[in-house]
FIKOLZA-1660 file (N, C-alpha, C; in steps of 0.1 Angstrom, whole numbers, plus 5000, padded with zeros to 4 digits):
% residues 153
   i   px   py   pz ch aa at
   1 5008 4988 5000  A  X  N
   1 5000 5000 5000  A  X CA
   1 5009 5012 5000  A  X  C
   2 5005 5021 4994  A  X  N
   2 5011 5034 4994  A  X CA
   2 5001 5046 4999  A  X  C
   3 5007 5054 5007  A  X  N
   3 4998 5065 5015  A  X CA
   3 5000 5081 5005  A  X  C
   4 4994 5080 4994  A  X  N
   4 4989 5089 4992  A  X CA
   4 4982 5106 4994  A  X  C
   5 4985 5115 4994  A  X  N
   5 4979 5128 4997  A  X CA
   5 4969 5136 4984  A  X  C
   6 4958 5135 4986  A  X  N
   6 4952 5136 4976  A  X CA
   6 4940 5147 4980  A  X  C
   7 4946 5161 4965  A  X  N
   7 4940 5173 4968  A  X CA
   7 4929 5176 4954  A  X  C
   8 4917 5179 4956  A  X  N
   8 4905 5181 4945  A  X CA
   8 4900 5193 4944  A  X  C
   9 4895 5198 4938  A  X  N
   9 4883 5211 4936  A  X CA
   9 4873 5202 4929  A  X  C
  10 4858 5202 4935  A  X  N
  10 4848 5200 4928  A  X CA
  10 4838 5214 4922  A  X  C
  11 4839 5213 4907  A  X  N
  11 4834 5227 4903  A  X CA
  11 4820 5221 4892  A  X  C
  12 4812 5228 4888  A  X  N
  12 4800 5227 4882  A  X CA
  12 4805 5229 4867  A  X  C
  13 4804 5220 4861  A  X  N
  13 4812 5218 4843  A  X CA
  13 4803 5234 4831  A  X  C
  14 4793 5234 4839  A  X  N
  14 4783 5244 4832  A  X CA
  14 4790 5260 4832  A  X  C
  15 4794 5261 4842  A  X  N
  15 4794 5278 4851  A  X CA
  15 4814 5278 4859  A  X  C
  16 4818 5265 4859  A  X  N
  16 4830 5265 4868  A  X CA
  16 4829 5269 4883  A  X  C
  17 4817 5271 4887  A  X  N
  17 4810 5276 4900  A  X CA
  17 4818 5267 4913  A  X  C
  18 4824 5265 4921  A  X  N
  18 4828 5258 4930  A  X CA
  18 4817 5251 4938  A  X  C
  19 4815 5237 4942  A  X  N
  19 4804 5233 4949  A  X CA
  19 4810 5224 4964  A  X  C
  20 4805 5234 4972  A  X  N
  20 4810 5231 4986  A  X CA
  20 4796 5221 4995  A  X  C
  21 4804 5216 4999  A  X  N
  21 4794 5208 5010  A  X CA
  21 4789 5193 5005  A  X  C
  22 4796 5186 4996  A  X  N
  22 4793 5178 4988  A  X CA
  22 4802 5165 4993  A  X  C
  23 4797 5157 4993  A  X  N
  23 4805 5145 5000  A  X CA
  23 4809 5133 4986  A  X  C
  24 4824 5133 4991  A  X  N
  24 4829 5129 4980  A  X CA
  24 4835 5115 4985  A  X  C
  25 4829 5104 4979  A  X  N
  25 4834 5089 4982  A  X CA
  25 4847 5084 4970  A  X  C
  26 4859 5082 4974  A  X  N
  26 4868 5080 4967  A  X CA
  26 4869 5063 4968  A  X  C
  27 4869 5060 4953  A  X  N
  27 4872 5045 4950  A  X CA
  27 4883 5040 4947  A  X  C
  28 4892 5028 4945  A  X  N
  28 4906 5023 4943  A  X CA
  28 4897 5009 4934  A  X  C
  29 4898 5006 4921  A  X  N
  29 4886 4993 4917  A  X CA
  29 4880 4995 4923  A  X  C
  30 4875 4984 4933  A  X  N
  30 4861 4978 4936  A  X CA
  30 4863 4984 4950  A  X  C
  31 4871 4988 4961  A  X  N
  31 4873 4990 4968  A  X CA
  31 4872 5006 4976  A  X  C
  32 4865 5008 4983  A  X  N
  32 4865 5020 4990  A  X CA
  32 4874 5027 4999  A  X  C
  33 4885 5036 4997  A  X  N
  33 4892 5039 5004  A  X CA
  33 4895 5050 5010  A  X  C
  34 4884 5064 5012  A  X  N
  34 4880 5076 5012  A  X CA
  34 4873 5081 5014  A  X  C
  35 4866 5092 5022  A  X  N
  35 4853 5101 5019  A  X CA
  35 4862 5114 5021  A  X  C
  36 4854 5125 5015  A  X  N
  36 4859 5135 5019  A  X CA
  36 4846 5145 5017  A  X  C
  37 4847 5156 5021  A  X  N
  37 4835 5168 5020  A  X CA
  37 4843 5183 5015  A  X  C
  38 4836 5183 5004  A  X  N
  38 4841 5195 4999  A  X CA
  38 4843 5211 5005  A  X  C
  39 4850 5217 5005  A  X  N
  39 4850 5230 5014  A  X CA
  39 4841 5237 5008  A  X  C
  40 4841 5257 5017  A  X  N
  40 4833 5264 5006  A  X CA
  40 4836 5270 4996  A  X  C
  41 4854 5264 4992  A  X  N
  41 4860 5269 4975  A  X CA
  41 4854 5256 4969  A  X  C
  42 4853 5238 4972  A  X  N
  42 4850 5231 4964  A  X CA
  42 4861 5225 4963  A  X  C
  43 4869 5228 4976  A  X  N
  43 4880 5223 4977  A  X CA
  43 4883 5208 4986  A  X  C
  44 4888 5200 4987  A  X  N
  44 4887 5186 4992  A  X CA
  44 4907 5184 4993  A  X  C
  45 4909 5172 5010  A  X  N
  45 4922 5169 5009  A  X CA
  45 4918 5155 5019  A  X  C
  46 4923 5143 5011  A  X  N
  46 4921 5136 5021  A  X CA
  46 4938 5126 5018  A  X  C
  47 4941 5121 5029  A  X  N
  47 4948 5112 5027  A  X CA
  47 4949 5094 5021  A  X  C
  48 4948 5092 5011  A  X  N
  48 4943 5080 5010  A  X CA
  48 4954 5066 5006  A  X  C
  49 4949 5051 5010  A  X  N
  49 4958 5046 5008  A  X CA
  49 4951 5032 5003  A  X  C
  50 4963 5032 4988  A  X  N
  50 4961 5026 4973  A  X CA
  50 4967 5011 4972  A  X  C
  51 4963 5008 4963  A  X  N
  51 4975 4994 4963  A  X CA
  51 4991 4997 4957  A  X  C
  52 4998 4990 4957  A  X  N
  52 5011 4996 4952  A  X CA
  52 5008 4993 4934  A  X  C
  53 5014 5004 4927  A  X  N
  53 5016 5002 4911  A  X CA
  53 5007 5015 4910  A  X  C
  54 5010 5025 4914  A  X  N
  54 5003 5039 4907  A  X CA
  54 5019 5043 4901  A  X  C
  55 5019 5040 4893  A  X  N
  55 5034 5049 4892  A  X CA
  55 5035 5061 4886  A  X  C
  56 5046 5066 4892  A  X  N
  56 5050 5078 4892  A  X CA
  56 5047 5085 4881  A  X  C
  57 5047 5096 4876  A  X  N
  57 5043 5104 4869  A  X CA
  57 5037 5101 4853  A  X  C
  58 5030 5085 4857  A  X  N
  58 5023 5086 4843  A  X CA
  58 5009 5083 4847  A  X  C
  59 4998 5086 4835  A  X  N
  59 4987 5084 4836  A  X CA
  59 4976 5075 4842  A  X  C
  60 4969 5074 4854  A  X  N
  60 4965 5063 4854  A  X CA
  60 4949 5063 4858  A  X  C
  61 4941 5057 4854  A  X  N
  61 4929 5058 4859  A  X CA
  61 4923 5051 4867  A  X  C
  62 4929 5049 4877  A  X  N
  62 4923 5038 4888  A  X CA
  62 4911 5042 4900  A  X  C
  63 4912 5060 4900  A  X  N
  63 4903 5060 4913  A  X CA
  63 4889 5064 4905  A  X  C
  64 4881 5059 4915  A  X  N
  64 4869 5068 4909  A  X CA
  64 4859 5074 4920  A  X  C
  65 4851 5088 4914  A  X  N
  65 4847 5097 4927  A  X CA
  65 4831 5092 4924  A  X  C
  66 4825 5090 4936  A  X  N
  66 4809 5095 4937  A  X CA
  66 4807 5106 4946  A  X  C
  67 4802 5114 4940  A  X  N
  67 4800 5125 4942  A  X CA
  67 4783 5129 4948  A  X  C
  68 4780 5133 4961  A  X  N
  68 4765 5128 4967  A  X CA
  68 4767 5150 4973  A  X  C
  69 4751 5149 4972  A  X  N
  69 4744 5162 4982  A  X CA
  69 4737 5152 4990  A  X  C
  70 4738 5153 5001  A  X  N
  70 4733 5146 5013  A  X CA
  70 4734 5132 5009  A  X  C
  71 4723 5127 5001  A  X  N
  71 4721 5110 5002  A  X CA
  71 4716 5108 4984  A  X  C
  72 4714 5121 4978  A  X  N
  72 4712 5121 4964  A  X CA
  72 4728 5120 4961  A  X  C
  73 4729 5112 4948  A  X  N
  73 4739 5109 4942  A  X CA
  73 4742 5122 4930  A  X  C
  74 4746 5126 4930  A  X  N
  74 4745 5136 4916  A  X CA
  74 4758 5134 4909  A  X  C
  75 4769 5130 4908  A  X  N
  75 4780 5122 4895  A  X CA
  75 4790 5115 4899  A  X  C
  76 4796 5107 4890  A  X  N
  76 4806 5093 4893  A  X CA
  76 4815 5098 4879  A  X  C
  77 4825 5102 4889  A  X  N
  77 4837 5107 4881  A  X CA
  77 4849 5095 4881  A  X  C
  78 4857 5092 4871  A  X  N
  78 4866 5085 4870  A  X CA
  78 4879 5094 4861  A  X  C
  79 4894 5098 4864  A  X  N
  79 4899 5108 4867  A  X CA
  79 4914 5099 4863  A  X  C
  80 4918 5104 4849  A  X  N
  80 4933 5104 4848  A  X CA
  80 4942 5111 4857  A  X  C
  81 4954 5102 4869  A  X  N
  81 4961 5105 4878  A  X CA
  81 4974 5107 4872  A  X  C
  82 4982 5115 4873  A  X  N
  82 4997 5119 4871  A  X CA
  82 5000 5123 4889  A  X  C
  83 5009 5116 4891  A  X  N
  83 5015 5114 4902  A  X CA
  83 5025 5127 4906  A  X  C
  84 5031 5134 4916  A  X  N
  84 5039 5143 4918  A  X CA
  84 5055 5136 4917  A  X  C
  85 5051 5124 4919  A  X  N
  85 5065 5115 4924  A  X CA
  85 5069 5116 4942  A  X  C
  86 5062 5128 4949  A  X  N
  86 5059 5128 4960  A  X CA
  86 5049 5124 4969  A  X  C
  87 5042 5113 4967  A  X  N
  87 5032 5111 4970  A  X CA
  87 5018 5117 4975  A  X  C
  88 5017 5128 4960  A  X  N
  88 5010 5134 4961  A  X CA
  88 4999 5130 4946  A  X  C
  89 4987 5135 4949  A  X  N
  89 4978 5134 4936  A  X CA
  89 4969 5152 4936  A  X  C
  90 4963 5147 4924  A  X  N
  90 4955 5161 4927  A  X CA
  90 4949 5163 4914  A  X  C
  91 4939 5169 4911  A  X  N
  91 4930 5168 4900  A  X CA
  91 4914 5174 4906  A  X  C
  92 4906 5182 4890  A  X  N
  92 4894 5187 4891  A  X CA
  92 4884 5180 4883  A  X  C
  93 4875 5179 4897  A  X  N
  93 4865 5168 4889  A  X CA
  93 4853 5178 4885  A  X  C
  94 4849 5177 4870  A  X  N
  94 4836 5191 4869  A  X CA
  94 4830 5183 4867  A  X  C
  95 4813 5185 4876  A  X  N
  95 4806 5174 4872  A  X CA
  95 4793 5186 4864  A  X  C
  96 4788 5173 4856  A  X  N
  96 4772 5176 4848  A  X CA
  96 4761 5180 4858  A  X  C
  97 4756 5192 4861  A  X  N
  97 4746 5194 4869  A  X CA
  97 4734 5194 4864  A  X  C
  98 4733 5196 4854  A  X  N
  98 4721 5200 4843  A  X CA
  98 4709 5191 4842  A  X  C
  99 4697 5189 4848  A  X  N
  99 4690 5178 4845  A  X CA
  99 4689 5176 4829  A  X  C
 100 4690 5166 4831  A  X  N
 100 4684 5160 4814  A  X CA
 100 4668 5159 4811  A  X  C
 101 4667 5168 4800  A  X  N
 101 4653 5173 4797  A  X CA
 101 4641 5162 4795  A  X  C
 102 4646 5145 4797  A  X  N
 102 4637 5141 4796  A  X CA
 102 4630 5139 4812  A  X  C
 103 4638 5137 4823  A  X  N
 103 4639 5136 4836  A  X CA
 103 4628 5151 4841  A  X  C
 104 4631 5161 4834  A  X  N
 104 4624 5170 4837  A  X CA
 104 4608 5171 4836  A  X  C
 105 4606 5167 4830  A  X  N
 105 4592 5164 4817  A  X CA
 105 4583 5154 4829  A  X  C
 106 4593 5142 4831  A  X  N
 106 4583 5134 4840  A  X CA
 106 4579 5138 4857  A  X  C
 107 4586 5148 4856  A  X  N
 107 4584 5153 4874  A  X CA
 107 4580 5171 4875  A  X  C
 108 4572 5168 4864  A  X  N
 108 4561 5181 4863  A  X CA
 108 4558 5182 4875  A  X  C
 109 4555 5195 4882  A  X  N
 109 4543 5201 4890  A  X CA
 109 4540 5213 4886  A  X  C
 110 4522 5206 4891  A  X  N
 110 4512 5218 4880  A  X CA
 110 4505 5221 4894  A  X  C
 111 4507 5233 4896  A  X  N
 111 4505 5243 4903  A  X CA
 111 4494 5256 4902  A  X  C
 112 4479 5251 4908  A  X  N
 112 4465 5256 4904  A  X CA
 112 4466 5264 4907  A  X  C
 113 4469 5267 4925  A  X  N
 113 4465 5277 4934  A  X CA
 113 4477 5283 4944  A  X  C
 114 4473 5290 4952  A  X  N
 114 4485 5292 4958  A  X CA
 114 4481 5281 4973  A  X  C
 115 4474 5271 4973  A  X  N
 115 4478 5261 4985  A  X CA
 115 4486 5248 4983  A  X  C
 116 4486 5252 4966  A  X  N
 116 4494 5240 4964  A  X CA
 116 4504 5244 4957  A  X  C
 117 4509 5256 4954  A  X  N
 117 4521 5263 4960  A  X CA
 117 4529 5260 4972  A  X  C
 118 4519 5261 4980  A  X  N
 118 4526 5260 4999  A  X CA
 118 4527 5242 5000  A  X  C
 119 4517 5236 4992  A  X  N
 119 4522 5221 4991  A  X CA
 119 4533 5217 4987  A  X  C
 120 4541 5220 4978  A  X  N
 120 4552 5219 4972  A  X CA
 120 4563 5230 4972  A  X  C
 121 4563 5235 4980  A  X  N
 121 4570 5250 4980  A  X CA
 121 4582 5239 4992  A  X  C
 122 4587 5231 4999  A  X  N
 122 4600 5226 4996  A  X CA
 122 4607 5218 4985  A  X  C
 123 4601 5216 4979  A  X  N
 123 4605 5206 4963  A  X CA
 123 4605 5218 4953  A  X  C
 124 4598 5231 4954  A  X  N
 124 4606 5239 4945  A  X CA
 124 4609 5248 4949  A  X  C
 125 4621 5250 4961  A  X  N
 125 4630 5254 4967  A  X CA
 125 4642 5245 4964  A  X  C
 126 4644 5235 4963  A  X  N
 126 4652 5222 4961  A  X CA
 126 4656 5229 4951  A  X  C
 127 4645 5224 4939  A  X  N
 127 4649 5222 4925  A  X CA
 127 4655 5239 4919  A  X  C
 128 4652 5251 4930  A  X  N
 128 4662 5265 4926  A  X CA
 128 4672 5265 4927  A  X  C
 129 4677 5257 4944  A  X  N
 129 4688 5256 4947  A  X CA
 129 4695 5243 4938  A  X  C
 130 4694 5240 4938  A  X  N
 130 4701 5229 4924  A  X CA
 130 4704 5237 4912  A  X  C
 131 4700 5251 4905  A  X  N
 131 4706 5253 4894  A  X CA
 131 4713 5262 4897  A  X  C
 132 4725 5264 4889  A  X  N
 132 4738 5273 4891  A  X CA
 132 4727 5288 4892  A  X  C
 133 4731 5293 4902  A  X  N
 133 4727 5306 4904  A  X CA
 133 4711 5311 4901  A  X  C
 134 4707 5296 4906  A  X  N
 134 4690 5295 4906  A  X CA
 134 4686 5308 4914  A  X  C
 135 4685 5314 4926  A  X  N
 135 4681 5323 4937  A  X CA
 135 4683 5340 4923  A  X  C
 136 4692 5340 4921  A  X  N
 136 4693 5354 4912  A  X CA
 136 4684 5350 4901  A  X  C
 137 4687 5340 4897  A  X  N
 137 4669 5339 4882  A  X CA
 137 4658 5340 4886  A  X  C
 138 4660 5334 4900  A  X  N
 138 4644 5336 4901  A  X CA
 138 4638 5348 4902  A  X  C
 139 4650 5355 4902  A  X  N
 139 4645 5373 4908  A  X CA
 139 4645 5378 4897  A  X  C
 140 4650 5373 4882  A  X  N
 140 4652 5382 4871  A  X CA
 140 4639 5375 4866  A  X  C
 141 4641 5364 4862  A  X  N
 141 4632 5356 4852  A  X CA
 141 4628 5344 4857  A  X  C
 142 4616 5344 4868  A  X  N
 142 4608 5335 4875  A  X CA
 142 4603 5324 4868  A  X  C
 143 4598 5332 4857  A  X  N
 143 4587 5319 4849  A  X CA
 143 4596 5315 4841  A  X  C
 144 4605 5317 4836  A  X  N
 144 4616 5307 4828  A  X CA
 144 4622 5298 4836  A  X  C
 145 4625 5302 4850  A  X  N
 145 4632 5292 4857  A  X CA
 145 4620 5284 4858  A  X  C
 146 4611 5286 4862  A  X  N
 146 4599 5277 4867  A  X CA
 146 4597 5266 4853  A  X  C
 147 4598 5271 4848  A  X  N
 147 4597 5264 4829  A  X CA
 147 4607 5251 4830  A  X  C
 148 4623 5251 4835  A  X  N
 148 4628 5250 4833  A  X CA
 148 4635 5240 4843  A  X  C
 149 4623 5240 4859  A  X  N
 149 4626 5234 4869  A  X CA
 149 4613 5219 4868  A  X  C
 150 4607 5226 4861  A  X  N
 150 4594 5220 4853  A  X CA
 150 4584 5216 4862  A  X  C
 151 4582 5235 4869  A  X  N
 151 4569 5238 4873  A  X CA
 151 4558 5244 4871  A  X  C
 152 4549 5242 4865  A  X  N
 152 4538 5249 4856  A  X CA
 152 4531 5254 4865  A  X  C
 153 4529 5272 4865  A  X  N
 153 4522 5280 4866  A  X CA
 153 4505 5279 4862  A  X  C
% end
């Protein structure tokens, strides 16, 4: 085994936005060898320890990241390593935040009145806070986000 030092930025591939508070499970194969939680730059350092044959300064793709907000899984990064030769690693994982437009479509809410507004008014608080810089659209352009979170007015 080799003890490893292993430093990350997790950023949003859309915007480069830094995403803090995200728990990051680091894999070796099949084997789990890591968690870590990202700071509020999106920054991560954990120490981890690998099988021996990462070698030195060439390419290798052995670890792989899941990437979770609380208990939702949101991407599984797998990440070409170049070694310092000091037992160090380091690499930026950008993950896809963007729901895919078909996923959208099926988790419509159609929204009559305003009690069922207040019925679902934590699930579309969720789904603001989920898009890069969701809180400022809502203030500019409400009904496009709402369009787009695929909540019908």
């Amino acid at each position: 085994m080799s003890t490893l030092l292993l430093t990350g930025v997790v950023v949003d591939a859309s915007n480069e936005r830094e995403l803090e508070a995200l728990r990051v499970d680091i894999h070796c194969g099949s084997s789990h060898v890591a968690t870590a939680i990202t700071s509020a730059r999106g920054e991560f350092v954990q120490k981890i320890e690998i099988p021996q044959g990462l070698p030195s300064g060439r390419p290798t793709s052995q670890l792989t990241f899941h990437v979770f907000r609380g208990d939702e899984a949101l991407d599984v990064a797998e990440q070409s390593w170049r070694s310092s030769g000091r037992g160090r690693l380091s690499a930026r994982l950008a993950l896809d935040l963007q729901p895919d437009r078909e996923e959208s479509t099926v988790n419509r809410l159609s929204i009559g009145s305003y009690a069922e507004l207040l019925k679902h008014e934590q699930e579309i608080l969720r789904r603001i806070r989920a898009v890069p810089n969701g809180g400022n659209l809502f203030l500019i352009h409400p009904f496009l986000l709402f369009e787009d979170i695929g909540v019908e007015l």
